[in-house]
C-alpha positions in Angstrom: -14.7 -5.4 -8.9 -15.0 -1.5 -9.0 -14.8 0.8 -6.2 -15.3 4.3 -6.9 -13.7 6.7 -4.7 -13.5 10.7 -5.1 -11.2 12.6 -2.9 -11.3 16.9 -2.6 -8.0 17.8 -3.7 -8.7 20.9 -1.2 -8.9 18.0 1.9 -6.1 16.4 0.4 -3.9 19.4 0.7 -5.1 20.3 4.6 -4.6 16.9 5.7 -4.0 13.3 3.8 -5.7 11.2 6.3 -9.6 12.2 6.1 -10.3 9.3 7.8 -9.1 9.5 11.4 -9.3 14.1 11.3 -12.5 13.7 9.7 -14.8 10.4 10.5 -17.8 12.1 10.5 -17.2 13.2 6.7 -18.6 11.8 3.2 -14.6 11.2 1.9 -14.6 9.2 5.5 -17.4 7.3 4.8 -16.3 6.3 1.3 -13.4 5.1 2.3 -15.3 3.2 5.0 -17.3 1.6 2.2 -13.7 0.5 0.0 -12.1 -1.0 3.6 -15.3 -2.9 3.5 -15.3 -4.1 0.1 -11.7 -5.0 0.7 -12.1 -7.2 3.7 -14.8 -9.2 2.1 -12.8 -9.8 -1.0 -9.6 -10.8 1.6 -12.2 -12.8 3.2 -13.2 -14.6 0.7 -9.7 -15.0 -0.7 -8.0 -15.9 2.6 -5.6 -12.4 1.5 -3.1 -11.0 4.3 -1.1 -9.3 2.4 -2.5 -6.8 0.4 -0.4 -4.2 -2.6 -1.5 -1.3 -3.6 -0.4 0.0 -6.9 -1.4 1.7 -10.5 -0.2 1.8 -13.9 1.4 5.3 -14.0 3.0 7.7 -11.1 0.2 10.1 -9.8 -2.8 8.3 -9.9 -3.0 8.6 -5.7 -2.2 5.4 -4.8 -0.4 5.9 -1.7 -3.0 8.7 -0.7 -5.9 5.9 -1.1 -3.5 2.8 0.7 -3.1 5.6 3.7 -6.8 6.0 4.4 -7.9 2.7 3.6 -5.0 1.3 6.8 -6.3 4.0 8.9 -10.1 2.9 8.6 -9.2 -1.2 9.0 -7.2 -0.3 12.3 -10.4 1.7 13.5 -12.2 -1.3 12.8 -9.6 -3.0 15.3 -7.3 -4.8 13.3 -3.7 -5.0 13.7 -1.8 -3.1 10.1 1.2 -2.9 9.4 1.8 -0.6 6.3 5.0 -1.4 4.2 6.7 1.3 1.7 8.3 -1.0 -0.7 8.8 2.1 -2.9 12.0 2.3 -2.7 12.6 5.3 -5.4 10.0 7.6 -4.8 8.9 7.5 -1.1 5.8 9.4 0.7 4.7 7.1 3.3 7.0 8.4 6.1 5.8 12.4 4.8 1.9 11.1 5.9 3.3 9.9 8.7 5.0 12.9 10.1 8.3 11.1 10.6 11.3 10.3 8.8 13.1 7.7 6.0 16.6 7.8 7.8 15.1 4.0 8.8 13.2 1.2 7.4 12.9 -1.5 5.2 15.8 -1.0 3.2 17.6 -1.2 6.3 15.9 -5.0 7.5 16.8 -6.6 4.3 20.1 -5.7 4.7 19.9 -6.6 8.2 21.7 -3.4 9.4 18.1 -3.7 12.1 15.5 -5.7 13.6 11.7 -5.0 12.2 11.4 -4.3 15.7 13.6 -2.0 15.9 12.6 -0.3 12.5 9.0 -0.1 12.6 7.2 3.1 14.0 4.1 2.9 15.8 1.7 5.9 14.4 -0.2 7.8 16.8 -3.4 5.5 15.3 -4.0 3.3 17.3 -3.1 -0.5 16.2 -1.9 1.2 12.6 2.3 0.5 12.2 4.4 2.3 9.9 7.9 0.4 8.1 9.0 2.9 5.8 11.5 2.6 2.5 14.5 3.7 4.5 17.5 5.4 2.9 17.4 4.6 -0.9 19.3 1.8 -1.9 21.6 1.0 -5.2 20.0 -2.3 -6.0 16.0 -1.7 -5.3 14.9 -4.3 -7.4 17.1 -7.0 -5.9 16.1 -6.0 -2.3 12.6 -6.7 -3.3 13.3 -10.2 -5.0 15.9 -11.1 -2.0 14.8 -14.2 0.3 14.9 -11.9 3.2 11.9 -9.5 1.3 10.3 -12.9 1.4 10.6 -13.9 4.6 10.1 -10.7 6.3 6.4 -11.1 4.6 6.0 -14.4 6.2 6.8 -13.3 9.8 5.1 -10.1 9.7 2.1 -12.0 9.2 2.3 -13.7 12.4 1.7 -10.1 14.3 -0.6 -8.4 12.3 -3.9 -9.1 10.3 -2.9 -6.8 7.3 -0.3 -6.1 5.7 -0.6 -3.0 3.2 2.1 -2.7 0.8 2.9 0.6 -1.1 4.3 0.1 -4.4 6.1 1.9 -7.3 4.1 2.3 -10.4 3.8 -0.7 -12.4 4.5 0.0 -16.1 7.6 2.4 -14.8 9.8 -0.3 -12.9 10.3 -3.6 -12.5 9.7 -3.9 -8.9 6.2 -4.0 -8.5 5.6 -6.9 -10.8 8.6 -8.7 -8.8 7.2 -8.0 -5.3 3.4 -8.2 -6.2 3.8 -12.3 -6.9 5.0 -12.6 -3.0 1.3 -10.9 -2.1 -1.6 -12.8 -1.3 -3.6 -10.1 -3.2 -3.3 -7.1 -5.7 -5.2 -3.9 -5.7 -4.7 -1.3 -9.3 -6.2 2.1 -8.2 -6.7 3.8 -12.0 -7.5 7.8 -12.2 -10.6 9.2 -13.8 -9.4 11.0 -16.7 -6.1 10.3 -16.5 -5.7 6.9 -16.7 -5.8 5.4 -20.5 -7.4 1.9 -20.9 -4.1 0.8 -22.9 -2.1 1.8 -19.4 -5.0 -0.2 -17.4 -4.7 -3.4 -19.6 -1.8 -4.1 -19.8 -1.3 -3.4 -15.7 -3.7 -6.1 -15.4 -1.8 -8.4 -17.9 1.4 -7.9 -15.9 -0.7 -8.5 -12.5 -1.5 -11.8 -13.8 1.9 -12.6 -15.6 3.3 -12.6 -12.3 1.0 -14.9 -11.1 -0.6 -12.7 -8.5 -4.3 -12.1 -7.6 -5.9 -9.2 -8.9 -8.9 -8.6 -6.0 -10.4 -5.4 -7.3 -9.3 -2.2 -8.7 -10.0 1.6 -7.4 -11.4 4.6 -9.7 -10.0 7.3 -7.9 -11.8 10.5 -8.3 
């Protein structure tokens, strides 16, 4: 399935999160339309933990994941967004708050996810960020605790949005995206090549995880 989604790089630039500044907007009601979409595809595939990712580095993945958990908590469910980038961070910069804490930092079990996770100032929308940037990413993400920190998160929240690395750069998506129920590719108009997009989706599927739709972003 294709969702088509255009975002103004001028509202982009003046505030990433379109939907909860500007609900009333067309960009809002777009990305109204992809959280809906998304929860009938979840539905339908029993998914609770969702990635987000792309083939290449600036296709506005993390932009898209950030809008899209702000319009499913004003539908009143319970997120909890997860930076599993753990190279390249943004998360914590939409956020207005900082790295110095997050998931790097449960999986080595320096803290609790209680005592890790922010609560945003959107209402029923959480916040683990990356944390301070490890040595060993990609053995963080495949560690049993990665895997069990998906399992108990699921008992407090009805979605769990995962930000990811790019998928043809590193390793680590393709690791983490087979502990996901579900797998979203956002591609860019006009800047994504078909050869990039194919073989994403044949590395999706490698790993044994479910591809559930991908986003044409602008």
């Amino acid at each position: 399935m294709i969702i088509n989604k255009r975002i103004s790089k001028q509202k982009k630039r003046k505030n990433p999160f379109v939907t909860y500044y500007y609900p009333e907007s067309a960009l809002a009601d777009q990305f109204q339309m992809i959280q809906t979409n998304i929860n009938f595809l979840m539905s339908e595939k029993m998914t609770q933990t969702l990635m987000i990712t792309s083939p290449d580095e600036g296709d506005g993945k993390s932009i898209l994941l950030a809008n899209i958990a702000v319009s499913m908590a004003q539908q009143k469910k319970k997120v909890l967004v997860i930076d599993t980038n753990l190279r390249t961070p943004a998360l914590h910069d939409f956020f207005h708050t900082t790295n110095s804490s997050g998931l790097t930092d449960v999986l080595t079990g320096r803290m609790s996810f209680n005592e890790a996770v922010y609560h945003t100032e959107i209402w029923r929308l959480d916040l683990l960020a990356s944390g301070s940037i490890p040595i060993n990413p990609f053995e963080l993400l495949g560690s049993s605790m990665m895997k069990d920190l998906l399992i108990k998160v699921k008992e407090s929240y009805d979605v769990i949005l995962l930000d990811s690395t790019a998928l043809l750069k590193l390793p680590d998506t393709k690791l983490l995206a087979s502990l996901c129920d579900g797998v979203l590719l956002v591609v860019k108009n006009g800047k994504t090549k078909l050869q990039s997009a194919t073989e994403a989706k044949k590395m999706i599927e490698f790993s044994k995880a479910k591809l559930i739709g991908v986003i044409l972003n602008q």
